[in-house]
KEKE-3310 file (N, C-alpha, C; in steps of 0.2 Angstrom, whole numbers, plus 5000, padded with zeros to 4 digits):
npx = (5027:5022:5019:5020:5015:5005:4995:4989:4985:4971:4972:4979:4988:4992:5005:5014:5015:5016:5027:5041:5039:5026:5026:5033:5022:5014:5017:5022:5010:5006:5015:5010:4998:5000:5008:4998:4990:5000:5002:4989:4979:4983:4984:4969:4965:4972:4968:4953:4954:4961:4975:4989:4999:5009:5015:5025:5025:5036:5034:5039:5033:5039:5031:5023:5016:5004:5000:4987:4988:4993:4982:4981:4979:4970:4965:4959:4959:4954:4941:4944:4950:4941:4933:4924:4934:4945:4949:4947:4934:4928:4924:4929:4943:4950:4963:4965:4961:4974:4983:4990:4998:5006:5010:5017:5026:5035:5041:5049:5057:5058:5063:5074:5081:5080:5083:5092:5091:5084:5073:5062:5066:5060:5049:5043:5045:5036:5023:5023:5024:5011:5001:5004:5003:4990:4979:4984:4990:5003:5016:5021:5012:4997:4995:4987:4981:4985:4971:4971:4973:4981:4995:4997:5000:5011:5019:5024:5027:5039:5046:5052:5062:5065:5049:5043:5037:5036:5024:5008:5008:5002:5006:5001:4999:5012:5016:5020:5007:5002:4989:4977:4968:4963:4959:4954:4944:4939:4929:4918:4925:4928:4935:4940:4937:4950:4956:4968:4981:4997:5006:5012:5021:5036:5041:5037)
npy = (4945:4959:4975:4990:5002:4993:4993:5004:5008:5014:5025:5035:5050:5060:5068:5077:5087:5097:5114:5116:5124:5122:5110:5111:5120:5112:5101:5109:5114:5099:5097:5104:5097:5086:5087:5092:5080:5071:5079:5080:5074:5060:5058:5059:5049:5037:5038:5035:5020:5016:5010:5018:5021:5032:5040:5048:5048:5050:5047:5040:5052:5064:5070:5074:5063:5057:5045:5036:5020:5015:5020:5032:5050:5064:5083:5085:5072:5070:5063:5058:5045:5036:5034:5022:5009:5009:4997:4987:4990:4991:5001:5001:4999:4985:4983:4987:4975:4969:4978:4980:4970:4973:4984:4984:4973:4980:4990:4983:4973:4973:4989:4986:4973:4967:4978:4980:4972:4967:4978:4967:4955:4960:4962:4949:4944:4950:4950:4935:4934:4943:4933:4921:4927:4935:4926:4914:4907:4894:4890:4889:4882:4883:4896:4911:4924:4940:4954:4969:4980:4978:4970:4984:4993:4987:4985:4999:5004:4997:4997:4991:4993:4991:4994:4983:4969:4952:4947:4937:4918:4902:4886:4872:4856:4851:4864:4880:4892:4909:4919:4929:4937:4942:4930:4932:4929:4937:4940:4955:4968:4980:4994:4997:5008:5015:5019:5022:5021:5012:5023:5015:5017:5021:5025:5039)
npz = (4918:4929:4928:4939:4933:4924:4937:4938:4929:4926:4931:4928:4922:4908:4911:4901:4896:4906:4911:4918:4930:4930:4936:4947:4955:4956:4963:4975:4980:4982:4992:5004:5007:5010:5021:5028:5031:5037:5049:5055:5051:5052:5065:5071:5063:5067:5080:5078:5077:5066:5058:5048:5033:5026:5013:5003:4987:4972:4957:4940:4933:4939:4946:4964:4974:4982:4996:5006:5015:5002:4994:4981:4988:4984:4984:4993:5006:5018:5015:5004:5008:5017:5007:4997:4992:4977:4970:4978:4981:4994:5012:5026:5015:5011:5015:5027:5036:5037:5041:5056:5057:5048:5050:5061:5058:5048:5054:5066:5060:5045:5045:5053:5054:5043:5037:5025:5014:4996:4989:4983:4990:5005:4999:4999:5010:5019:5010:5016:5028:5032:5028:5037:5049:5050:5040:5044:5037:5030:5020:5003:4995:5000:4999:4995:4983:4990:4989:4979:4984:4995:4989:4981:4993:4998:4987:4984:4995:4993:4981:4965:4955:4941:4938:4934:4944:4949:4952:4958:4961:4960:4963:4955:4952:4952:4943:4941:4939:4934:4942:4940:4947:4962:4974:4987:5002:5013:5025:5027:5035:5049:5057:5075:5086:5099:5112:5116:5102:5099:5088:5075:5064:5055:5047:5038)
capx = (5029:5016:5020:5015:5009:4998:4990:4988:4983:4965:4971:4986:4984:4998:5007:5020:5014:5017:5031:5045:5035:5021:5026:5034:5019:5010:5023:5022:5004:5007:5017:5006:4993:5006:5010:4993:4992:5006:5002:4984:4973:4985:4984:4962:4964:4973:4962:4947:4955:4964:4982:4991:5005:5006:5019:5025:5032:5040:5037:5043:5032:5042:5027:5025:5011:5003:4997:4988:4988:4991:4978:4983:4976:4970:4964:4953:4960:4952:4935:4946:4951:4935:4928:4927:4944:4945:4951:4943:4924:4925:4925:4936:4946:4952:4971:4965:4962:4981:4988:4991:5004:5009:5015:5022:5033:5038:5047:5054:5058:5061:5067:5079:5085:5082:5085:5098:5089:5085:5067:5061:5062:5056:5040:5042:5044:5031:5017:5023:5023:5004:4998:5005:4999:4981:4978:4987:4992:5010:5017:5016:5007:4990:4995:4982:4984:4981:4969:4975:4975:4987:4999:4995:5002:5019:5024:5022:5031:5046:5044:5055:5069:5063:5043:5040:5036:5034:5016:5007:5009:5002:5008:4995:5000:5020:5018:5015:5003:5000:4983:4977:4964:4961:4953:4954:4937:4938:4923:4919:4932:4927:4940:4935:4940:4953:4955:4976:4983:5001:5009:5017:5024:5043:5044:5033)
capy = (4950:4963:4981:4995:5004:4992:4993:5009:5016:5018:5033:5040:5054:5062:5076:5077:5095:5103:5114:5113:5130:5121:5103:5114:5122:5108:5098:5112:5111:5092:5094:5105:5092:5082:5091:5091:5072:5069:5083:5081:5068:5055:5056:5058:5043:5031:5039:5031:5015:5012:5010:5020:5020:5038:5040:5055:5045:5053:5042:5044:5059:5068:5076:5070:5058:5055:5037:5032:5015:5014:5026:5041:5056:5072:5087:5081:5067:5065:5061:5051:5040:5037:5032:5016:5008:5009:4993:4980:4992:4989:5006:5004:4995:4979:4983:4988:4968:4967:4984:4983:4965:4973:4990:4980:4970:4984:4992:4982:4968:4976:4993:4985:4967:4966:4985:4978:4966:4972:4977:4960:4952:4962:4962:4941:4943:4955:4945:4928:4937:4944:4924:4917:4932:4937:4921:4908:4900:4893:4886:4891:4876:4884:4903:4913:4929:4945:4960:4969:4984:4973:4971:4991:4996:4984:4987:5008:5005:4995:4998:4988:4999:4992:4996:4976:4964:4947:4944:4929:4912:4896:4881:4867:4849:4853:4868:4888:4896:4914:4920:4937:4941:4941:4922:4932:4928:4935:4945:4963:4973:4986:4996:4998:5013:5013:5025:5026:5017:5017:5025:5009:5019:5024:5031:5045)
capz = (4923:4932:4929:4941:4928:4923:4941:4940:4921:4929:4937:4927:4918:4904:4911:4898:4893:4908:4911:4926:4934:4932:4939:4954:4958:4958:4969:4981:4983:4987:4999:5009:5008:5013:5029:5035:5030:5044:5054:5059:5048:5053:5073:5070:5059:5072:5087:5075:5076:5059:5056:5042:5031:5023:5011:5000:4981:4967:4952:4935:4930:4942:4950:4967:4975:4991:4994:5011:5014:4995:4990:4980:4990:4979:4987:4999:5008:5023:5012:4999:5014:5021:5001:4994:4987:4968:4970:4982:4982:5002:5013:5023:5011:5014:5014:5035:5039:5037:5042:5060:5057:5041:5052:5066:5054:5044:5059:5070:5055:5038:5044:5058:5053:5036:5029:5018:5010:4992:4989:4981:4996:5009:4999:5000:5017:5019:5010:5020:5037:5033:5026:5043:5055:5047:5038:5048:5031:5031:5015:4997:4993:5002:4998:4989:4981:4992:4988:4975:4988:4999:4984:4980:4995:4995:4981:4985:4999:4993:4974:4959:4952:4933:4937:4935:4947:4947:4951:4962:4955:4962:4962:4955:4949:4952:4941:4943:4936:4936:4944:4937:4951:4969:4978:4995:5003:5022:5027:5028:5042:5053:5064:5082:5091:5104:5116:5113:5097:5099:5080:5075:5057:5058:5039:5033)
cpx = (5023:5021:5015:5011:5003:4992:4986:4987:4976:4966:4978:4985:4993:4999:5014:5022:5016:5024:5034:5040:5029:5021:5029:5027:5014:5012:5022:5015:5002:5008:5014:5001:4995:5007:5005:4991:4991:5004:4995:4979:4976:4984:4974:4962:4966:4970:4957:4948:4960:4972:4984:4998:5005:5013:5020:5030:5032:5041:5039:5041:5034:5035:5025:5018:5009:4999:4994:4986:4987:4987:4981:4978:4976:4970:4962:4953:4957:4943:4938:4947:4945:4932:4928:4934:4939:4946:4948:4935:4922:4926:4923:4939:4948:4959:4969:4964:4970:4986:4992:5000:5009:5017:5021:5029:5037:5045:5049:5058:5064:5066:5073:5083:5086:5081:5089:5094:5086:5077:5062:5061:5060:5048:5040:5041:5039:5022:5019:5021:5015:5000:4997:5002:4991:4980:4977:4988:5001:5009:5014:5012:4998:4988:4987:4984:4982:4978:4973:4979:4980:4995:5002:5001:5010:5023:5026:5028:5039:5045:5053:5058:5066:5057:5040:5041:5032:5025:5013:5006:5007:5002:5001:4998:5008:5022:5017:5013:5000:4992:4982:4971:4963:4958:4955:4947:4938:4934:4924:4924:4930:4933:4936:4941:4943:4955:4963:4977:4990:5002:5016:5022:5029:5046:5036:5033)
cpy = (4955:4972:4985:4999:5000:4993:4998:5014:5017:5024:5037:5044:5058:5069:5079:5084:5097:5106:5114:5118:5126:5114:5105:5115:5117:5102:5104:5112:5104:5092:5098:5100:5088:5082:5089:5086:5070:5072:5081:5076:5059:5053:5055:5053:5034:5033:5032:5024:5013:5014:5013:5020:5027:5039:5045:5051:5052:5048:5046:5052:5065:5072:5071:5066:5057:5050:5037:5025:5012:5017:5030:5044:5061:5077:5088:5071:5065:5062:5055:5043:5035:5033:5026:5014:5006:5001:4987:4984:4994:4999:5004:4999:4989:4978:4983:4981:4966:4974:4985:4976:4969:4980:4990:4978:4973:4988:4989:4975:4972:4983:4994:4979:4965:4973:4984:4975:4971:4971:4970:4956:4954:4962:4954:4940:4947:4949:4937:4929:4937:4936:4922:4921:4931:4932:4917:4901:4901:4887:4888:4888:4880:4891:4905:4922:4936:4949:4964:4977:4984:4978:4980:4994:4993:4986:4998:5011:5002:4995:4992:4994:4999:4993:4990:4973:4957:4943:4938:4923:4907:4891:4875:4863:4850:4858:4875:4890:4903:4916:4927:4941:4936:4935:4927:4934:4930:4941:4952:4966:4981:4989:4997:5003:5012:5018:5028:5020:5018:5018:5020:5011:5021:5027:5033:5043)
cpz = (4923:4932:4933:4935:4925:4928:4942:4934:4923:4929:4933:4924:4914:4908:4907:4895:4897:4909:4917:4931:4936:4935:4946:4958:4960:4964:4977:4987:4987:4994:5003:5010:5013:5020:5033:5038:5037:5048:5058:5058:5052:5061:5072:5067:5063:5078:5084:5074:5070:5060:5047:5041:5027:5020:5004:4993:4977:4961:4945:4932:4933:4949:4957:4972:4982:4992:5004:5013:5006:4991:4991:4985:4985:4985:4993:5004:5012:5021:5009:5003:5016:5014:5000:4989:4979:4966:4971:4982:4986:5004:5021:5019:5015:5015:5024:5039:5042:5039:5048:5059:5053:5044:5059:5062:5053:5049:5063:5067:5049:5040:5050:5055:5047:5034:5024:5015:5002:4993:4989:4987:5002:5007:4999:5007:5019:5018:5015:5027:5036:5033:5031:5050:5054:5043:5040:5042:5031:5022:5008:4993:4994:5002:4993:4988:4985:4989:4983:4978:4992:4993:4983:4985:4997:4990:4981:4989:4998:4984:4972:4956:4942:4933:4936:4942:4944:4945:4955:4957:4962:4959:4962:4950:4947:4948:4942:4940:4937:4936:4944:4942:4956:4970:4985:4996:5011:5019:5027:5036:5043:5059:5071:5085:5096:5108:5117:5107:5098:5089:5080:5069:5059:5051:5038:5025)
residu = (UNK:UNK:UNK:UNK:UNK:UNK:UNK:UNK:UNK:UNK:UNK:UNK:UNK:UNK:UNK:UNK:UNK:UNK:UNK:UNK:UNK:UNK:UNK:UNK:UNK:UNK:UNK:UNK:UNK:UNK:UNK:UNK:UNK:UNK:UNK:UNK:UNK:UNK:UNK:UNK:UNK:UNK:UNK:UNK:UNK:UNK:UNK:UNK:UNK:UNK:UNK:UNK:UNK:UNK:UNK:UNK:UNK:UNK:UNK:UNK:UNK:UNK:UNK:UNK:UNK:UNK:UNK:UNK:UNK:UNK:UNK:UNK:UNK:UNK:UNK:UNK:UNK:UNK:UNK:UNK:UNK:UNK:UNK:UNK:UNK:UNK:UNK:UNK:UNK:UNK:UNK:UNK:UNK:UNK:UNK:UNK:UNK:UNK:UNK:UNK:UNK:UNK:UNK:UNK:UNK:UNK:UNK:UNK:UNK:UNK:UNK:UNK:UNK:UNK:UNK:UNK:UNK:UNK:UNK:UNK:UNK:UNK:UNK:UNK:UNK:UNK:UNK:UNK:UNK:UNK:UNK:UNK:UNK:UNK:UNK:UNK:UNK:UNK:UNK:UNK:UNK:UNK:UNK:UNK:UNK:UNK:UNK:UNK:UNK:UNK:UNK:UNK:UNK:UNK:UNK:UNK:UNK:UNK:UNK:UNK:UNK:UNK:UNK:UNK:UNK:UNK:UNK:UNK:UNK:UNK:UNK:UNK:UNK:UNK:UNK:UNK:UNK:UNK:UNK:UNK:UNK:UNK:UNK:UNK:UNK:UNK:UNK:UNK:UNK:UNK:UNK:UNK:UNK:UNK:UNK:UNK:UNK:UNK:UNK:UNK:UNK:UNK:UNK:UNK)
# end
């Protein structure tokens, strides 16, 4: 089993000292961030071409977290956006190859036909849907593991109630074996400017 936290001790840091006053204040300041986020950065960011997913968690340390496409944002988001992924190295990250199926899916699929479904497989359906769109791979025979900034942003968006997830496993010589790092080989991605994008996002 694949824990978030494992994907993410890089970047974690103990806040276990602080107190409620000070984990408020700093939640407050979030959510300004937050606001502008949504409010301004996100419309200049789908002008520029890219599709986002911009989402405000709340993991266990209580204090509250702002991810876009999977990247935490700090202070400085419309720079952090813009940087190389901590992840993949690419800039813009490689999670933007898969983001325009990924944001289609998600609304007019996962958050109408399957909202029930429990997390777990919405992310199954999720990764299968990208394979088949952005890929044109069918069958988990010729699956390969996405990016890990892919994953990153799945699991952010539909999280695991116990903090584990299963992990990708391919099937070689009738058996599965877990595969601990990315084989996706598609080329550099560039967004291209469009002169209206529609805002395919329908959750904040």
């Amino acid at each position: 089993m694949e824990s978030l936290e494992t994907m993410e001790k890089e970047t974690k840091k103990d806040h276990s000292g602080l107190s409620n006053d000070e984990k408020k204040a700093l939640n407050d300041a979030v959510e300004l961030t937050f606001n502008k986020v949504k409010d301004e950065l996100k419309a200049k960011w789908l002008k520029e071409g890219y599709s986002v997913v911009i989402l405000l968690r709340r993991p266990p340390t209580g204090l509250l977290e702002i991810t876009v496409n999977g990247r935490k944002m700090g202070s400085n988001p419309e720079e952090e956006f813009k940087s190389p992924c901590d992840l993949c190295g690419k800039s813009p990250c490689k999670v933007q190859r898969y983001m325009d199926c990924y944001c289609i899916f998600v609304k007019y699929y996962i958050n109408e036909e399957y909202k029930d479904l429990p997390n777990n497989e919405k992310r199954k359906l999720i990764y299968r849907k990208l394979n088949e769109e952005v890929r044109g791979v069918r069958g988990k025979y010729n699956r390969k593991r996405f990016p890990r900034c892919v994953e990153r942003l799945v699991r952010y968006q539909w999280p695991s109630s116990s903090g584990e997830y299963l992990g990708f496993k391919r099937v070689r010589d009738g058996e599965e074996e877990e595969v601990g790092l990315s084989d996706d080989d598609m080329e550099d991605w560039t967004p291209r400017p469009e002169d209206s994008k529609e805002d395919i996002n329908k959750e904040e």
